[in-house]
Each structure stands twice: as structure tokens, then as C-alpha cells.
C-alpha positions as YAML, in Angstrom:
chain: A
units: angstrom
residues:
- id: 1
  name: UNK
  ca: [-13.57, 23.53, -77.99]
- id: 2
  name: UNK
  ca: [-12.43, 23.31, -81.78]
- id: 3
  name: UNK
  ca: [-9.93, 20.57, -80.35]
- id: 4
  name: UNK
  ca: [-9.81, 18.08, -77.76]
- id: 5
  name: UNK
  ca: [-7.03, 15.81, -76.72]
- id: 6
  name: UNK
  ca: [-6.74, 12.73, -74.89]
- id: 7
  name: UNK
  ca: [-3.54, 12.56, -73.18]
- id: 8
  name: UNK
  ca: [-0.49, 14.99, -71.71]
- id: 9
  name: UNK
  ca: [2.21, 12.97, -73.43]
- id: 10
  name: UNK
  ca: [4.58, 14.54, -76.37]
- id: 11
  name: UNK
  ca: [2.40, 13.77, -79.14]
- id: 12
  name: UNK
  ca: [-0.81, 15.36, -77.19]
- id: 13
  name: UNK
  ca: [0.86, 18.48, -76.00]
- id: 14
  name: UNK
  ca: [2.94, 19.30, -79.61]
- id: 15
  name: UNK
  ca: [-0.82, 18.37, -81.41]
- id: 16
  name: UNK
  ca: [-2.52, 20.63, -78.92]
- id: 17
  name: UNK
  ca: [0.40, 23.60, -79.40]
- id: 18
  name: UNK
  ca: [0.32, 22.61, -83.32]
- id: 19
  name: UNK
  ca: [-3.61, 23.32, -83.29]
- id: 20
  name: UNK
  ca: [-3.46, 26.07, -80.65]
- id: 21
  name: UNK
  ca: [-0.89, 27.90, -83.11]
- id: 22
  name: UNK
  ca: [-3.61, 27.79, -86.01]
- id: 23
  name: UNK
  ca: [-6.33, 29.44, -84.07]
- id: 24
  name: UNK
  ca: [-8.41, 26.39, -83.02]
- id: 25
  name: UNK
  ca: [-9.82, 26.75, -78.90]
- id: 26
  name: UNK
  ca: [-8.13, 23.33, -77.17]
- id: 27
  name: UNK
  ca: [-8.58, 21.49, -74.42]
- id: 28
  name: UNK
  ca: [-5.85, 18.22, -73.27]
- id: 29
  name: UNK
  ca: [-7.25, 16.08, -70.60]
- id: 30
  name: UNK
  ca: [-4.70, 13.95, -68.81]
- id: 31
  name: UNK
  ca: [-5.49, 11.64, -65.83]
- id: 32
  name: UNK
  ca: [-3.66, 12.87, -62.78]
- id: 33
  name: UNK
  ca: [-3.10, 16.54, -61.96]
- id: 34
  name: UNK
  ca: [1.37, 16.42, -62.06]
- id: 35
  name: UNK
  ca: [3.78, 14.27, -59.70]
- id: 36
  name: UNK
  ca: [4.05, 11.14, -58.11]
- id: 37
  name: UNK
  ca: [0.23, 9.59, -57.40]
- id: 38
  name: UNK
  ca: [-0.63, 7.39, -54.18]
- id: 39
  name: UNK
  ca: [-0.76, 4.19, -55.97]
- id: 40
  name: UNK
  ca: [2.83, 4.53, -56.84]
- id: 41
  name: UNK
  ca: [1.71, 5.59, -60.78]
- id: 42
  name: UNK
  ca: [2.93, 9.06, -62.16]
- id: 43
  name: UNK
  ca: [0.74, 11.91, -63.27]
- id: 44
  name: UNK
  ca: [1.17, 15.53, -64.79]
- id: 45
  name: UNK
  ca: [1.90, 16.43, -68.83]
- id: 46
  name: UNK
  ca: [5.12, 14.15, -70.29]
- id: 47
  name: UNK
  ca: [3.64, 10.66, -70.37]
- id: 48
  name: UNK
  ca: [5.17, 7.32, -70.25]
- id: 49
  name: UNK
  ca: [8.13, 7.77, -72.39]
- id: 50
  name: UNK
  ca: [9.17, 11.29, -70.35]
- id: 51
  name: UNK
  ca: [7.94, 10.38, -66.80]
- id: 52
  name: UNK
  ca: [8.61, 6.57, -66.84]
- id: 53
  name: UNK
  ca: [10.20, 5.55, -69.33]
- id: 54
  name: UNK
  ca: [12.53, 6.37, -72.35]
- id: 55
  name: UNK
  ca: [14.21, 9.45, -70.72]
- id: 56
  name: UNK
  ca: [14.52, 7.80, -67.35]
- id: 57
  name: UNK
  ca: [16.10, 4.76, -69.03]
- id: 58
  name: UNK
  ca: [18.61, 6.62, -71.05]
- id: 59
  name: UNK
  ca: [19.69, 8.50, -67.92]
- id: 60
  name: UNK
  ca: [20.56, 5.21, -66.68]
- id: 61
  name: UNK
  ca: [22.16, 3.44, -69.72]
- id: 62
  name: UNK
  ca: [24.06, 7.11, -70.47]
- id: 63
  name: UNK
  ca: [24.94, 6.88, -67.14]
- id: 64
  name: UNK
  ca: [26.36, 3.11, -66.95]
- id: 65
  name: UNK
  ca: [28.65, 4.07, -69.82]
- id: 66
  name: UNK
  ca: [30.63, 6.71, -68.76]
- id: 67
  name: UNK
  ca: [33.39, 4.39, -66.78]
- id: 68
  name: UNK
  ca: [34.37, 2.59, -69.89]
- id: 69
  name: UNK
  ca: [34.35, 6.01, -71.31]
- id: 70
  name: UNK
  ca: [36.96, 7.63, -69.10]
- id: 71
  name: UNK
  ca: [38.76, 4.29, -69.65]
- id: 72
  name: UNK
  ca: [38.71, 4.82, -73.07]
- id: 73
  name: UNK
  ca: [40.20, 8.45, -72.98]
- id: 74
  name: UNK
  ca: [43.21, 7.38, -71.44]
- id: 75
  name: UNK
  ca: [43.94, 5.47, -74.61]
- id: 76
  name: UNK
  ca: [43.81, 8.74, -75.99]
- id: 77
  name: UNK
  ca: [45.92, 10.85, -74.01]
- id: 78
  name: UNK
  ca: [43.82, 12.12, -71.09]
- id: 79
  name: UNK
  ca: [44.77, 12.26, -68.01]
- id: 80
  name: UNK
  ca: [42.28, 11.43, -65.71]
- id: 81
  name: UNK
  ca: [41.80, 9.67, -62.49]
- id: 82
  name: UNK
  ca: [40.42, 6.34, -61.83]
- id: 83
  name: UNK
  ca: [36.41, 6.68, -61.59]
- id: 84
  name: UNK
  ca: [34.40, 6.44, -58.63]
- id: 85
  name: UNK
  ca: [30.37, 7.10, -58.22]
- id: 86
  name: UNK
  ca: [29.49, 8.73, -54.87]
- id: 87
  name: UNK
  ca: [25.54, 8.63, -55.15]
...
């Protein structure tokens, strides 16, 4: 290989495309093959920040915002019924 990569997270995979797109042979190693492991971890390309955490946790804060902002419509002419979350 012309390039090898530790790591299936969004640095490694846009270096690896980055390289791949100027000819070079690569090769990303990653430590679990995708999905959920046994030992409650997480595995597959993405990483922490996609997997675990920064896109799960803006979900969530997103998420947590949008009764104040349907609140906050109705100050601006909507009309729109109170909230509820059925999960």
C-alpha cells in the first residue's frame, strides 16, 4: 500500500478518499468490523464523534429544543397545537 490509515473515523476515511483520489493504493484499518460490539462498545467506519458522540448528542439537544420552539412560533402567528412526544 502507498497509504495506510489508522482509524474509520471522518478524518481517516476523507484522508483515505483524499489519497485514493490522487492515485495512491490505501488501506484503513479500524478495530471492529460495523455495529454494536459484545462489550457494549461500537464498531464499523464513523468513529466516536459519528457513532457515539457529537451527532448522537446533537440529536438529543436538537431534539430537547423544539418545545420552546413551537412555543415560540405562536408569538409569531402560528397556529399550532400544544406539543406532546409519543416515543
Amino acid at each position: 500500500y502507498d497509504y495506510f490509515v489508522m482509524g474509520g473515523g471522518s478524518g481517516g476515511v476523507r484522508s483515505s478518499r483524499i489519497a485514493a483520489g490522487y492515485g495512491a493504493k490505501v488501506a484503513l484499518a479500524e478495530s471492529a468490523s460495523g455495529g454494536d460490539t459484545a462489550d457494549g462498545g461500537f464498531g464499523g467506519l464513523g468513529g466516536t464523534c459519528v457513532n457515539v458522540g457529537c451527532v448522537p448528542k446533537k440529536l438529543m439537544v436538537y431534539g430537547s429544543h423544539y418545545t420552546h420552539d413551537i412555543h415560540d412560533a405562536k408569538n409569531y402567528g402560528w397556529d399550532i397545537d400544544e406539543p406532546t412526544l409519543n416515543w
